[in-house]
MINUDREN-967026 format. One line per field, with one value per residue (C-alpha): x, y, z. Coordinates in nm, 4 decimals, decimal comma. Layout:
east (X|...)
north (Y|...)
up (Z|...)
END
This chain:
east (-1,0662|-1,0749|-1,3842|-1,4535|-1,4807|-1,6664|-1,9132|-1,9516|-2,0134|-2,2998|-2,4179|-2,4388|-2,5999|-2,8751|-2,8927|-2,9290|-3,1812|-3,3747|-3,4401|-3,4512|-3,7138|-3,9547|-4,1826|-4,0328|-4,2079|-4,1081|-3,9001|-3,7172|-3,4863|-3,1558|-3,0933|-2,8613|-2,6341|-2,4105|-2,3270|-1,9424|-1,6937|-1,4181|-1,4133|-1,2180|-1,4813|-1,7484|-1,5194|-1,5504|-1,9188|-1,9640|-1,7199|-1,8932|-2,2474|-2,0863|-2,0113|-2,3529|-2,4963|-2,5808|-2,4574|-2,3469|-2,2195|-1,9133|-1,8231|-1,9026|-1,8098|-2,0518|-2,0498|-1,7005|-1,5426|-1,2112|-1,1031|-1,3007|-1,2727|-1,3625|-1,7385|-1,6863|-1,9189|-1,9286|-2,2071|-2,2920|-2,6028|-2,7455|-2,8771|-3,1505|-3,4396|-3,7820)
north (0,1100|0,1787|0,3330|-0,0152|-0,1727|0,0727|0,0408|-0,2991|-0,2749|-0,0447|-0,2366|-0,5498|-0,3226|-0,2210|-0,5612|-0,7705|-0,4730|-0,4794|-0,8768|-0,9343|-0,6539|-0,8995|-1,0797|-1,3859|-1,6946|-2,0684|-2,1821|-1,8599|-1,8164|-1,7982|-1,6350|-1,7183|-1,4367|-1,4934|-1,5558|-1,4179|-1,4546|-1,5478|-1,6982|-1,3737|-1,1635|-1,3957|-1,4066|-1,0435|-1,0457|-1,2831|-1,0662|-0,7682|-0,9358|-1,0529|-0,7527|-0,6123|-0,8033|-1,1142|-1,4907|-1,5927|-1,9820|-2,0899|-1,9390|-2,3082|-2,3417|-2,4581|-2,5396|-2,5375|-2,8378|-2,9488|-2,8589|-2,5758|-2,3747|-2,0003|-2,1474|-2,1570|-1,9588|-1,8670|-1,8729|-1,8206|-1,8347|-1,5448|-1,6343|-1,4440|-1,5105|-1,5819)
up (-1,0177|-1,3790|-1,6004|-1,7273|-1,3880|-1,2288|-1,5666|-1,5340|-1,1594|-1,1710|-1,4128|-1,2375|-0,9419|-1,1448|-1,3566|-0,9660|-0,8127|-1,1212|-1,1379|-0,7608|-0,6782|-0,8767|-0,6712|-0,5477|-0,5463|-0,3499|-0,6946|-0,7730|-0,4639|-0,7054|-1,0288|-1,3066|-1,3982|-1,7016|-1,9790|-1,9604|-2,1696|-1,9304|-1,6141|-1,4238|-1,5706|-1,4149|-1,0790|-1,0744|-1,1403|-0,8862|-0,5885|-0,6785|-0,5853|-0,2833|-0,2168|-0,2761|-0,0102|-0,1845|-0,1332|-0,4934|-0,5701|-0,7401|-1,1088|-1,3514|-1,7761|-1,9840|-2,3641|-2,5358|-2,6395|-2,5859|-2,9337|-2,9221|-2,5635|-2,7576|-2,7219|-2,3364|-2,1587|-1,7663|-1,4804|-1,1178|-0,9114|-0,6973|-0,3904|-0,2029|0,0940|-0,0785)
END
């Protein structure tokens, strides 16, 4: 594991402990993490909460058109018991 992988991993660590040790209320069950840039970057975000103990959806693209796929950005929900 490189230096930036392992950066970006802790990161993510703190960034999901950090948002999910709010109180939780009946509508906020999931969380929105993104955007990224790529969709193997958001892949990797979204193994690495996996791996963290959380159930995470499916990475989706949003924005971008066809002509223009630099504006593409990436997303996945975080899953956790309310």
């Amino acid at each position: 594991m490189n230096l930036k992988n392992c950066l970006s991993g802790l990161g993510l660590a703190a960034l999901l402990s950090l948002t999910l040790a709010a109180p939780a209320n009946a509508d906020a069950c999931s969380y929105r993490m993104g955007p990224f840039l790529s969709q193997d970057v958001a892949q990797a975000a979204a193994q690495q909460a996996r791996y963290l103990g959380f159930e995470a959806s499916g990475v989706w693209g949003r924005g971008g058109l066809y002509s223009d796929w630099s504006n593409r950005r990436y997303f996945f929900n975080v899953f956790y018991e309310c």
